[in-house]
N, C-alpha and C positions, 0 to 999 in steps of 0.2 A: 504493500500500500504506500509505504514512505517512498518507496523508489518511483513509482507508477506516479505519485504527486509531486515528485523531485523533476521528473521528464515533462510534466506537461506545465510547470511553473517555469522551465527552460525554454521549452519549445513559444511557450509566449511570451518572453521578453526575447528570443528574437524573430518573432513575428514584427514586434512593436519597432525591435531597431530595424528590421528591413524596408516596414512602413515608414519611420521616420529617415531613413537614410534616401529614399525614393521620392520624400515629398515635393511638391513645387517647391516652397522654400528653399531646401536646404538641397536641390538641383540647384536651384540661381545662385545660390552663394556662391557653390561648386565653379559653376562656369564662371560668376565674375573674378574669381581668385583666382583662376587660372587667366584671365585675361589680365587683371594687376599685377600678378608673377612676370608678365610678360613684361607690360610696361616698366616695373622697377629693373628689371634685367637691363631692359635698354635704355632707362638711362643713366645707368650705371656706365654703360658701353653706349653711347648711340651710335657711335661710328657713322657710316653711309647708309644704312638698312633704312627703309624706310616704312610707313606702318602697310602698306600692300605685301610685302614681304613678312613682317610682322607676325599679323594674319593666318602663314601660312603653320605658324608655332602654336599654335591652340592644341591641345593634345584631343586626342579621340575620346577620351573619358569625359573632359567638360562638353563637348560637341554634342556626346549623348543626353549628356544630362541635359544640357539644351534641348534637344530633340521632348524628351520628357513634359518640360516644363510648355513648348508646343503643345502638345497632345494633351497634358492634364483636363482633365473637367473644369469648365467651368464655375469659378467661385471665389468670392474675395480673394481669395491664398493663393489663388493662381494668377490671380490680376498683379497683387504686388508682385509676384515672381516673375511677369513678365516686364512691368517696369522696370527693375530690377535686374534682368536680362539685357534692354532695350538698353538702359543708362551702361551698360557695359560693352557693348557692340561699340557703343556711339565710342568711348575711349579706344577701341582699334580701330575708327572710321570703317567697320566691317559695316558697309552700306545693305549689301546684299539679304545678311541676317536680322539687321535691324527693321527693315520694311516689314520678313517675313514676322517678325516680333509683335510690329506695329497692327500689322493685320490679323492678327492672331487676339490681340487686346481689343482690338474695334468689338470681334463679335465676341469676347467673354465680358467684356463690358466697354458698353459704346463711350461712356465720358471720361472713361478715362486716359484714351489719347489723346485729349489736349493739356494732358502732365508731361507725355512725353513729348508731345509734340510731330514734326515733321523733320526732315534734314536731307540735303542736297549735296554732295562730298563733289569737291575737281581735285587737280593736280597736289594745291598747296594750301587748300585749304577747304573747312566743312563750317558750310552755315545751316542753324539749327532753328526753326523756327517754332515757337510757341505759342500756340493761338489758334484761332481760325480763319484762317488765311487763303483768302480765294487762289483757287488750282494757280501754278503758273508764278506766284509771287517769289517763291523761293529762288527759282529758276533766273528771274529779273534780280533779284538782288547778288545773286552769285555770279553772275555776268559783269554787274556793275563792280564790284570786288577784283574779278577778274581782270577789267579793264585800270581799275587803280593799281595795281600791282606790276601788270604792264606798265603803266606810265611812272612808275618806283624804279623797273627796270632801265628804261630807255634814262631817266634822269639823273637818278643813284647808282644805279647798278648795285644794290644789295642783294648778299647771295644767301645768310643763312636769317629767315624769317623767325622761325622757332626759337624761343629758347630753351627745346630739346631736340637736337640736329635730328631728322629723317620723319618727326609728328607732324602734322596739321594745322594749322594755324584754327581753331576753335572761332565764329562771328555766334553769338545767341542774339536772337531778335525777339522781343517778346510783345508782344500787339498789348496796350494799354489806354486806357481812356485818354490822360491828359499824361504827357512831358514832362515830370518832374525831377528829371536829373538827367541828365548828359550824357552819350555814349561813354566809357572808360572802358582803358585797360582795365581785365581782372588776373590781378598776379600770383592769390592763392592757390590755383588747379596745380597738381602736383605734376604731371603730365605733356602739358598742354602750357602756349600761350592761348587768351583768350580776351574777345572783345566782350561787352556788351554793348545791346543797341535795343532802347524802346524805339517803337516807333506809334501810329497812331491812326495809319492807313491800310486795310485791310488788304485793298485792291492792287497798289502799286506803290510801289518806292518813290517818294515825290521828296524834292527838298529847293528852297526854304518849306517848312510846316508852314500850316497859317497861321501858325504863332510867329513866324519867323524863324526857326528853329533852325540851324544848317547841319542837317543831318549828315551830309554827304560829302562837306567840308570837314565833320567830326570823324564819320569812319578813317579819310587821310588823314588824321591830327593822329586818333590812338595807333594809327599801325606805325606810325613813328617812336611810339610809345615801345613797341616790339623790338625796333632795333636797339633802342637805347634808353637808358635812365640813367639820368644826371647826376653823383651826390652819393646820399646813401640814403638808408632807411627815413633816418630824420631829418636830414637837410636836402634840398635839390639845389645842387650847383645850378642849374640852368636856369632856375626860375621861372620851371616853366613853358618854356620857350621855343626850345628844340622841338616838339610836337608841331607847335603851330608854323616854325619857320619850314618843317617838310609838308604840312598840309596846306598851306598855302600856296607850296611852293609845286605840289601836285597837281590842287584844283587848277592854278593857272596854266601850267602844261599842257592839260588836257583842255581847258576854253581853247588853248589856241592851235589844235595838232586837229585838220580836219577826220582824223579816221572816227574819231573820239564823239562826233557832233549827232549822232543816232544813239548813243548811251547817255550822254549829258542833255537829251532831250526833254527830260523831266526835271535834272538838276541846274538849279540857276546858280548857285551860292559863288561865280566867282565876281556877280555885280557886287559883292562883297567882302569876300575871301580872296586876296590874292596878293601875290608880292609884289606886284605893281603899287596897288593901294600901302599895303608897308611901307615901301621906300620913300613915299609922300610922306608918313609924318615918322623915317626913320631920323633916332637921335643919335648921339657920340657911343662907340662902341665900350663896353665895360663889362662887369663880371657883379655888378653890385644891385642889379634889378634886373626885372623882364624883357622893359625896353634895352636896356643898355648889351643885355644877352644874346636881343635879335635883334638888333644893327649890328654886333659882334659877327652873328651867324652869316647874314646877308652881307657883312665887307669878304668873307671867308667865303661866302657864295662867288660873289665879283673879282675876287685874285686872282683865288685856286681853282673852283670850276663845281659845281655839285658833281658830278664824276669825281673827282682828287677826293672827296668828302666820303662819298662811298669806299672810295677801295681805303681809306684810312680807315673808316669801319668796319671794312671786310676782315684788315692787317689787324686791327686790336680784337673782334672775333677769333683769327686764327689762333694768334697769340696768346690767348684767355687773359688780356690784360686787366686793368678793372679788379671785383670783385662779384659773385653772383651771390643773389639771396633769392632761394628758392630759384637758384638758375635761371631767374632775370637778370639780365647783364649790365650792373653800375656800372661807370665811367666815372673818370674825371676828367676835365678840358685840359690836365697836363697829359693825357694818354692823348687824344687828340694831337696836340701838338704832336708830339713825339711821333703820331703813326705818320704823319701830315710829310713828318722828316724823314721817316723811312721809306714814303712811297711816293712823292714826288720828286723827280729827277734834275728840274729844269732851275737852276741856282736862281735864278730873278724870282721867280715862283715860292722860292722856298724863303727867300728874304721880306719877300711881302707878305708872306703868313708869318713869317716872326714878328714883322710889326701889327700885327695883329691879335695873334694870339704870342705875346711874349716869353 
């Protein structure tokens, strides 16, 4: 008798751990911990790999678990498991599983993908929208990102966006009633750089708001944000500045390059935004305010060349000069200088940025 109630008080705890080891939950844990293992691996290493490759390191034990957490019944517990899935996908920009994710949550429960939302992945980067966002929106503003990054290239020429070599540059859009704070960098994601962007138009990507809002002049202010921060935690050498001198210096690029004039259809902001307009009430160059930072920036424009300015940021990137916090990349404008002097060759060139940047 003791033995016979010995076996079946066995046989049911593990029944109970087969049941809990197979639940939706504690499948999505499974897969997103193995998608985390992955990203901490790499950036530990990020080397060239980049997250398409990544991807292909998913072991076959999370994939099933995944599969699982698919297939489960319908029911609170499989909802969170699929957000929970969903938000993990989106960390290896695995586009592919995330839809099938996304579609899988519509019909166990319809309200809950507008938690997870939508997301549109290209080469260098994934924008994620959140909201309800007429078909086609995402599509429109991933093109426009697209086109600003082109026009970073032709201008700058910066080569590593991320500040974890081979991930995705992260854009969140979130659909909101009213405007009440400003596109920023977010530099807490462990992973990832990452923009925010409310926006307030369902239908299309428009900028000025009719608030006057310059949405489009902001997206180019924060992804300058991505190349570089000024300072340190507590103080910003730049004051600021550096943002606005590459987003300005973007939007008027593009007003005036006609390829650009069917994407900037919608965006007006360089009647307002532009280094043109700067240069009209640029003051004495210095190091001791805003202004004084971007007339700094802008004589450093007019010497050296925004090209000489990029490959000095490409040299202080290679270099790890700086210091990172959370592998956002601080500077200080004595690195500048010094990259300014290792990568331009031309002695007249090199003497007019020391009178500049001393």
């Amino acid at each position: 008798m003791r033995t016979t109630l010995s076996a079946i008080v066995l046989l049911t705890t593990l029944c109970l751990h087969v049941l809990s080891a197979a639940s939706p939950a504690s499948d999505a844990a499974r897969y997103a911990a193995a998608i985390d293992q992955i990203n901490a691996a790499h950036l530990r290493k990020p080397g060239r790999v980049t997250e398409d490759e990544l991807r292909g390191q998913i072991p076959q034990t999370a994939l099933r678990a995944l599969d699982r957490v698919l297939k489960a019944r319908p029911s609170p517990e499989t909802a969170d498991a699929l957000l929970k899935c969903g938000e993990a996908a989106l960390d290896l920009a695995d586009m592919e599983r995330f839809q099938r994710i996304r579609e899988r949550l519509q019909q166990v429960d319809p309200d809950r993908p507008d938690r997870i939302g939508d997301a549109v992945a290209r080469d260098r980067f994934l924008v994620r929208g959140i909201g309800d966002f007429e078909a086609g929106y995402l599509n429109e503003f991933a093109n426009v990102t697209e086109a600003i990054l082109e026009a970073y290239d032709e201008v700058f020429g910066f080569k590593e966006w991320s500040k974890v070599a081979g991930k995705k540059i992260r854009i969140r859009i979130h659909l909101v009633p009213e405007i009440t704070r400003p596109p920023h960098f977010a530099p807490q994601y462990p992973y990832h750089s990452e923009i925010d962007m409310p926006v307030v138009d369902d239908s299309e990507f428009r900028s000025p708001t009719p608030k006057g809002q310059m949405m489009f002049y902001g997206l180019c202010h924060e992804l300058g944000h991505l190349i570089a921060m000024w300072g340190d935690r507590d103080t910003m050498e730049d004051h600021h500045a550096w943002a606005h001198y590459t987003g300005v210096t973007i939007v008027e690029h593009m007003s005036v390059t006609p390829k650009y004039r069917g994407v900037l259809e919608k965006l007006r902001d360089a009647q307002w935004r532009s280094l043109s307009l700067e240069r009209r009430n640029q003051g004495e160059p210095s190091m001791t305010d805003r202004a004084g930072v971007l007339a700094t920036l802008i004589r450093l424009h007019d010497v050296a060349g925004p090209r000489s300015i990029g490959a000095a940021l490409n040299y202080m990137e290679k270099e790890a000069m700086g210091h990172r916090i959370n592998h956002v990349r601080y500077y200080r404008f004595k690195d500048l200088r010094q990259a300014l002097d290792q990568t331009i060759d031309d002695r007249q060139t090199k003497a007019a940025v020391g009178e500049v940047l001393p």
